[in-house]
C-alpha positions as CSV (number, residue, x, y, z in Angstrom):
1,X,61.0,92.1,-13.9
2,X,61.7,91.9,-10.2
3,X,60.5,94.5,-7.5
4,X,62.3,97.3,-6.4
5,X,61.5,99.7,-3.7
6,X,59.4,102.8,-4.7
7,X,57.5,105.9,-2.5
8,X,54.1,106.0,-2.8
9,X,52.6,109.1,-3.9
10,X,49.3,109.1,-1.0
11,X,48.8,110.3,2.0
12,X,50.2,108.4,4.8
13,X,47.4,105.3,5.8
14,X,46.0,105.3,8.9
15,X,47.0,102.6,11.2
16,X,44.2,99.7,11.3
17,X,43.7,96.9,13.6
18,X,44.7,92.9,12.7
19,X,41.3,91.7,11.5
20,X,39.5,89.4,8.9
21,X,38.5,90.4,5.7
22,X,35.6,93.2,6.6
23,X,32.8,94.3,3.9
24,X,35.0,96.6,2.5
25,X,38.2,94.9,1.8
26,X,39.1,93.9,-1.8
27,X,39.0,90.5,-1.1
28,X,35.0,90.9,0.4
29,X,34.3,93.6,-2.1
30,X,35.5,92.3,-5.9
31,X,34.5,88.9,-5.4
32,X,31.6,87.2,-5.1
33,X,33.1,83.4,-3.2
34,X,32.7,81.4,-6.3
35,X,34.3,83.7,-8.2
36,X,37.7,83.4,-6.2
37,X,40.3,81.3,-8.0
38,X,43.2,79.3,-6.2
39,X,46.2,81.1,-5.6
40,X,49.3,78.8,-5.6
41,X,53.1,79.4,-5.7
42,X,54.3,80.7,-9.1
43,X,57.1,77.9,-9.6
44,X,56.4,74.2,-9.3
45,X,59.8,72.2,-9.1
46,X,59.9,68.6,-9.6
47,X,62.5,66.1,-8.1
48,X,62.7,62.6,-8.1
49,X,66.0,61.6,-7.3
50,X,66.6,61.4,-3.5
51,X,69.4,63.4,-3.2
52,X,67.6,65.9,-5.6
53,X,64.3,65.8,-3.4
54,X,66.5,66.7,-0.1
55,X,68.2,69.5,-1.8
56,X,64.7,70.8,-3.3
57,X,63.7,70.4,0.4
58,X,66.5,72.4,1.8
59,X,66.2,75.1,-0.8
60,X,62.6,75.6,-0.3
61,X,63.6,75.9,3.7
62,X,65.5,79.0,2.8
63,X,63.7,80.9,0.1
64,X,60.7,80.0,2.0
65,X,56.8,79.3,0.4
66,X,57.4,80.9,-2.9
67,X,58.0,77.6,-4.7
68,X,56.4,74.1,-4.5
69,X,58.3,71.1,-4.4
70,X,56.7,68.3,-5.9
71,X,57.9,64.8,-5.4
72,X,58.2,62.5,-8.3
73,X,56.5,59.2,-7.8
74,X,55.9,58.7,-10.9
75,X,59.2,59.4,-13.6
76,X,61.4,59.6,-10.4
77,X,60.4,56.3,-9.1
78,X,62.6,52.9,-10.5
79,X,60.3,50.9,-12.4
80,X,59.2,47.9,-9.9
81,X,60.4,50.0,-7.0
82,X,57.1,52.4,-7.3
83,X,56.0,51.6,-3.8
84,X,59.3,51.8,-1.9
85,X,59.7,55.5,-3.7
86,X,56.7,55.9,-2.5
87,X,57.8,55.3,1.1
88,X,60.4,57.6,1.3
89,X,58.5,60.4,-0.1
90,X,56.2,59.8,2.7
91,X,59.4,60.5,5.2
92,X,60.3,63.4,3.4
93,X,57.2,64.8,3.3
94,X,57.3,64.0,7.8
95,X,60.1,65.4,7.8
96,X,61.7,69.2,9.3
97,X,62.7,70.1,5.9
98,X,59.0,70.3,5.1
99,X,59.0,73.1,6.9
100,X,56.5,75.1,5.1
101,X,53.9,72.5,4.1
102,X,54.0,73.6,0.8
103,X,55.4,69.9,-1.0
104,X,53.2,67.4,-3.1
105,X,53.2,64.5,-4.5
106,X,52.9,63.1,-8.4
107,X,51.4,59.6,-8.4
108,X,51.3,57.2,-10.7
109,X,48.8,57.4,-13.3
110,X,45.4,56.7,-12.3
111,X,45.4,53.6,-14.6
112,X,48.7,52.0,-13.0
113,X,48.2,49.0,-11.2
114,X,50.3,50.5,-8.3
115,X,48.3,53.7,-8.2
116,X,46.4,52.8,-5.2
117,X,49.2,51.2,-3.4
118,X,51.0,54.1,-3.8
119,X,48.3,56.5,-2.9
120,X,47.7,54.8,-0.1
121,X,51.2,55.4,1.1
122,X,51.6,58.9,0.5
123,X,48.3,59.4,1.9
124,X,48.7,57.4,5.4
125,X,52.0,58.9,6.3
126,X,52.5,60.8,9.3
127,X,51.8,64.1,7.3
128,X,49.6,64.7,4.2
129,X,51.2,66.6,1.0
130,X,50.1,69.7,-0.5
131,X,48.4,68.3,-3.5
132,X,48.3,65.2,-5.7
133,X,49.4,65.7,-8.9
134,X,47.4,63.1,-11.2
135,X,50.2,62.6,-14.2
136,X,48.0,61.2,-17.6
137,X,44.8,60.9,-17.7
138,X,42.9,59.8,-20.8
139,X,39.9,61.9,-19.6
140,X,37.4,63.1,-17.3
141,X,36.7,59.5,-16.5
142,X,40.3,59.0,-15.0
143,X,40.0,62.2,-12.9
144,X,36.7,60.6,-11.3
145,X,38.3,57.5,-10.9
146,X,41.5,58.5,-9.2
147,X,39.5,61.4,-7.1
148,X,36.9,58.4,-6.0
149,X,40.3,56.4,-4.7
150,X,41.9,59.0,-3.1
151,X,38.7,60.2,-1.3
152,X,37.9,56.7,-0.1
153,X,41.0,56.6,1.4
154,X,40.2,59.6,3.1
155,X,42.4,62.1,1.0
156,X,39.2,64.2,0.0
157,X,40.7,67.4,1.5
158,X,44.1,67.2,-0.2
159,X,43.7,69.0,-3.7
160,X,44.6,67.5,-6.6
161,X,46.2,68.4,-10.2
162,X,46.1,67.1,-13.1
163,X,48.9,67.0,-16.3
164,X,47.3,67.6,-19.3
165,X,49.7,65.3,-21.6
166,X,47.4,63.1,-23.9
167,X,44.9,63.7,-26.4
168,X,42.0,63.0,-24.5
169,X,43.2,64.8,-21.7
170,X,43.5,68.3,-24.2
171,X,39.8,67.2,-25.7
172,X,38.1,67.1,-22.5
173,X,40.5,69.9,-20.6
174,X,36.7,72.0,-20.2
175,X,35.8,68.9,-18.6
176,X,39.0,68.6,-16.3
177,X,39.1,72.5,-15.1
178,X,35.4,72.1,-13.8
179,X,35.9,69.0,-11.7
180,X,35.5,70.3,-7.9
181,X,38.5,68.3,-6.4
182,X,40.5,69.8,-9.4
183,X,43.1,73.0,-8.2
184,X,45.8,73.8,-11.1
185,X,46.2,71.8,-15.0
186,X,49.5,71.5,-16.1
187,X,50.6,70.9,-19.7
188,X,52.7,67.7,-20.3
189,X,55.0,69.2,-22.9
190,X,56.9,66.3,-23.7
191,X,54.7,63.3,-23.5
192,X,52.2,65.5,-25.4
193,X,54.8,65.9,-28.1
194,X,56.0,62.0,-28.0
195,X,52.0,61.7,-28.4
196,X,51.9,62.4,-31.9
197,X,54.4,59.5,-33.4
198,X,57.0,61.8,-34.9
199,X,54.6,64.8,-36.4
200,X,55.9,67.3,-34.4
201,X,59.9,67.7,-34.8
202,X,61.7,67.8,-31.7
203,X,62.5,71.4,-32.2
204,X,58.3,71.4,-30.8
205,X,59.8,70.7,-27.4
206,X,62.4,73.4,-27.5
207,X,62.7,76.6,-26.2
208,X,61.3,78.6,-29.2
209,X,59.6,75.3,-31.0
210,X,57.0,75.2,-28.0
211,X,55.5,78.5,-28.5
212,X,55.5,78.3,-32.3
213,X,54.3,74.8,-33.4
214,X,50.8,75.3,-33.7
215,X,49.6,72.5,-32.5
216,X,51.8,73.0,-29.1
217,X,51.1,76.4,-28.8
218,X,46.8,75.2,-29.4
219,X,47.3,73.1,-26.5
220,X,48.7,75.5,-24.3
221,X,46.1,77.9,-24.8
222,X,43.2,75.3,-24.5
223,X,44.7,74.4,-20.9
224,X,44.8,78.0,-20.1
225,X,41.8,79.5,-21.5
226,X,40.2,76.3,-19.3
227,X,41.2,76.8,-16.1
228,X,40.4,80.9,-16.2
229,X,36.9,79.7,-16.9
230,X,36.4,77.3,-14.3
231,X,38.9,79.4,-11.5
232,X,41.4,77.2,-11.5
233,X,45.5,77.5,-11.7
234,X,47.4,76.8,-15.3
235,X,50.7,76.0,-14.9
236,X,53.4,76.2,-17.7
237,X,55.2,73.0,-18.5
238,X,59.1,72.5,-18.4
239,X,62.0,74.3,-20.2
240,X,64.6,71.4,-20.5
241,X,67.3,73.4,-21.9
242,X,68.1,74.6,-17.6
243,X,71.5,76.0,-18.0
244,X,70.2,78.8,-20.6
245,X,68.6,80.8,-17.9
246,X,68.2,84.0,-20.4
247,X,66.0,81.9,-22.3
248,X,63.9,80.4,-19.7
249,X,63.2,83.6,-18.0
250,X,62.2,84.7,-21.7
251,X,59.9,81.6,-22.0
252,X,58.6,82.2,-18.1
253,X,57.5,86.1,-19.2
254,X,55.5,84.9,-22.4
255,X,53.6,81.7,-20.3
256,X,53.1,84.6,-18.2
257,X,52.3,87.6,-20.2
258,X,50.9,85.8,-23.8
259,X,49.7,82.9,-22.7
260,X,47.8,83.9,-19.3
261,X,49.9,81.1,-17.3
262,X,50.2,81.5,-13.6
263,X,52.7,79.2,-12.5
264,X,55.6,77.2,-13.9
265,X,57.2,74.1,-13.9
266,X,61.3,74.0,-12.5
267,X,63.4,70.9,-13.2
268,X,66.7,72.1,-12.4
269,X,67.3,74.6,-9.1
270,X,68.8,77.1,-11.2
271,X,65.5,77.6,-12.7
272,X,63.4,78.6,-9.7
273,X,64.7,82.0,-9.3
274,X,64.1,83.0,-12.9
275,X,60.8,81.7,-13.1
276,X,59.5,83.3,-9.4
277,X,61.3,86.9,-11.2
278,X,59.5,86.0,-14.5
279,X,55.7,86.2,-12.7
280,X,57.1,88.5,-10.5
281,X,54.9,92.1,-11.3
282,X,57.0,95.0,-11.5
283,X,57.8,97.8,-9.0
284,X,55.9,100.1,-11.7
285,X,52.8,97.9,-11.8
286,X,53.1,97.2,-7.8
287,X,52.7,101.2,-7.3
288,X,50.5,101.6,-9.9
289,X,47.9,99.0,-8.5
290,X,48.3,99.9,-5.4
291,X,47.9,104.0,-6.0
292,X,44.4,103.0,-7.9
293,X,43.3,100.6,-5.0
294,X,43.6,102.8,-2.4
295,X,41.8,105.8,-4.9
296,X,39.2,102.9,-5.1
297,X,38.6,102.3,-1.3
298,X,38.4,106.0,-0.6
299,X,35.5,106.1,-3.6
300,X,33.8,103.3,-1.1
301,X,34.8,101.3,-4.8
302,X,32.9,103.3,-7.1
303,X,34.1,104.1,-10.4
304,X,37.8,106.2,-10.0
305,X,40.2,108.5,-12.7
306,X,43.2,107.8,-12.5
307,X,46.1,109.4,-14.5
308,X,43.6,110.1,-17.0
309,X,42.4,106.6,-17.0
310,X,38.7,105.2,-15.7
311,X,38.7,102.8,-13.6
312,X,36.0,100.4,-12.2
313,X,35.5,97.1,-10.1
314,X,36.6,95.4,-13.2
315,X,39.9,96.8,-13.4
316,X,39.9,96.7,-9.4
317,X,40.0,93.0,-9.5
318,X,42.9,92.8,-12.1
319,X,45.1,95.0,-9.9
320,X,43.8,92.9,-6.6
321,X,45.3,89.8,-8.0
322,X,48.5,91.6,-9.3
323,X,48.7,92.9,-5.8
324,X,48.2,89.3,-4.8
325,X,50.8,88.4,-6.7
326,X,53.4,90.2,-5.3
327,X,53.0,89.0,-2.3
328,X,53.0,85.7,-2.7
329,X,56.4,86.0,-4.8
330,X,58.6,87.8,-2.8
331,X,59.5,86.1,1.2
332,X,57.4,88.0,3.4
333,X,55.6,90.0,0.7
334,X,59.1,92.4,0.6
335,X,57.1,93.9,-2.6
336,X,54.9,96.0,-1.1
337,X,54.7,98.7,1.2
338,X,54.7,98.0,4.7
339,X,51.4,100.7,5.0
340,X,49.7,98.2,2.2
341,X,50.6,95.1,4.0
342,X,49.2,95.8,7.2
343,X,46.2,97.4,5.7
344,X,45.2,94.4,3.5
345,X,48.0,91.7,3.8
346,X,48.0,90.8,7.6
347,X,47.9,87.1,8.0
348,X,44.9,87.0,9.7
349,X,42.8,88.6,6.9
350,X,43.9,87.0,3.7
């Protein structure tokens, strides 16, 4: 599934000067602003251990931004010892290995009687995280209520997520996707699973049991189907069994390909890789979306035929965000051609 180098069958581009996003660049042109869903790193990877949060840290220092880090305050942190985890995430998250900004934080649940104290320290430490990850709300009415703390305590410009692990949370997911402060859902497989007293067999939170349980696989549709409605990011919950990499990547490409998931949880380093490869469009898609843009922006975006194929702003904005895509999944954007990159990729107009 990875990216490999391919020509480009156009005429060479003309050179263009740096610039923001002009009247007639996809991003201006496809989208009207509300219509513009968050774009996030494909794999999430959680660590909660100290030792496991430093080498997350490091990694993400060397593969640069195409991963998150998020750091566990919540199943990471020693029961009793919530706020003192909660301390040294806030060093960690001041320190050089954040080097790309790109690391959160999973608080406790919004019900917890430390939740606040632990905001509170994530949120007045010398440098703010990524995102809050909200871990179990019962509904809507826990997403207000931890948004309303956070924002009093002046956090309103740090987005949050929310896991999607309870019943109510899956019965008002509609409700969760449209909340403003609200950037990415993620499905709680195994709580959501613990949830129903012993229906589900364990085999529901394996590998294959996950996508074929009907109830699991219901759930992971609902979160999906709910944040493509409201514009927001779905992300894929965990594959526990980390030293079978064949398998995860095969459970990364259906989240990604069946399921419409665009991002996925890592619990073990030697899942990242897989996963980022997993959402990673292909060299054929790559050329192919880029060959029907460029067709497209030389039409002024009017209807195109390509390899015997229509295409219109519709299909535009698919191949847009798959373009999108492979940027943000290989360092650098190394997908695309350098022509491309500099035509629509330049840092100042994304």
């Amino acid at each position: 599934m990875g990216c490999r180098p391919f020509s480009l069958q156009v005429s060479a581009l003309p050179s263009a000067p740096v610039r923001r996003p002009g009247p007639t660049h996809p991003a201006s042109v496809l989208f009207e602003d509300g219509d513009r869903a968050a774009t996030l790193p494909v794999c999430d990877h959680y660590s909660g251990v100290e030792s496991r949060m430093r080498k997350s840290l490091a990694l993400q220092a060397e593969l640069g931004p195409i991963f998150d880090v998020t750091l566990d305050n919540e199943d990471g942190a020693p029961v009793g010892g919530e706020v003192e985890h909660a301390h040294l995430i806030a060093e960690l998250l001041a320190s050089d290995a954040n080097r790309w900004g790109r690391v959160g934080v999973r608080l406790l649940d919004a019900t917890h009687l430390r939740f606040e104290e632990v905001a509170q320290v994530v949120l007045r430490g010398p440098r703010r995280p990524a995102y809050l990850m909200i871990p179990k709300p019962l509904g809507l009415a826990d997403i207000e209520r931890a948004a309303s703390i956070i924002d009093a305590m002046g956090g309103g410009d740090v987005p949050l997520h929310a896991l999607v692990e309870t019943h109510g949370g899956l019965r008002e997911v509609f409700a969760l996707a449209a909340h403003p402060r609200i950037e990415s859902l993620s499905f709680g497989l195994m709580d959501f699973v613990s949830a129903h007293r012993g229906a589900i067999p364990q085999s529901g939170m394996g590998v294959v049991g996950q996508f074929t349980h009907p109830l699991v696989l219901r759930a992971k549709l609902e979160i999906a189907a709910a944040c493509h409605a409201h514009a927001k990011v779905p992300s894929h919950c965990v594959v526990t069994e980390f030293k079978d990499l064949a398998a995860l990547g095969q459970a990364a490409q259906r989240a990604a390909r069946e399921l419409g998931y665009t991002r996925m949880w890592s619990i073990h380093p030697d899942q990242i890789r897989p996963i980022v490869q997993a959402f990673t469009p292909s060299a054929g898609e790559v050329e192919q979306a880029v060959e029907i843009l460029l067709a497209a922006e030389a039409a002024h975006w009017a209807p195109v035929r390509h390899r015997d194929t229509l295409h219109d702003r519709a299909s535009y904005r698919y191949f847009w965000q798959l373009l999108q895509r492979a940027h943000a999944t290989t360092a650098g954007g190394a997908a695309l051609p350098a022509e491309v990159k500099a035509r629509w990729f330049m840092e100042e107009s994304v």
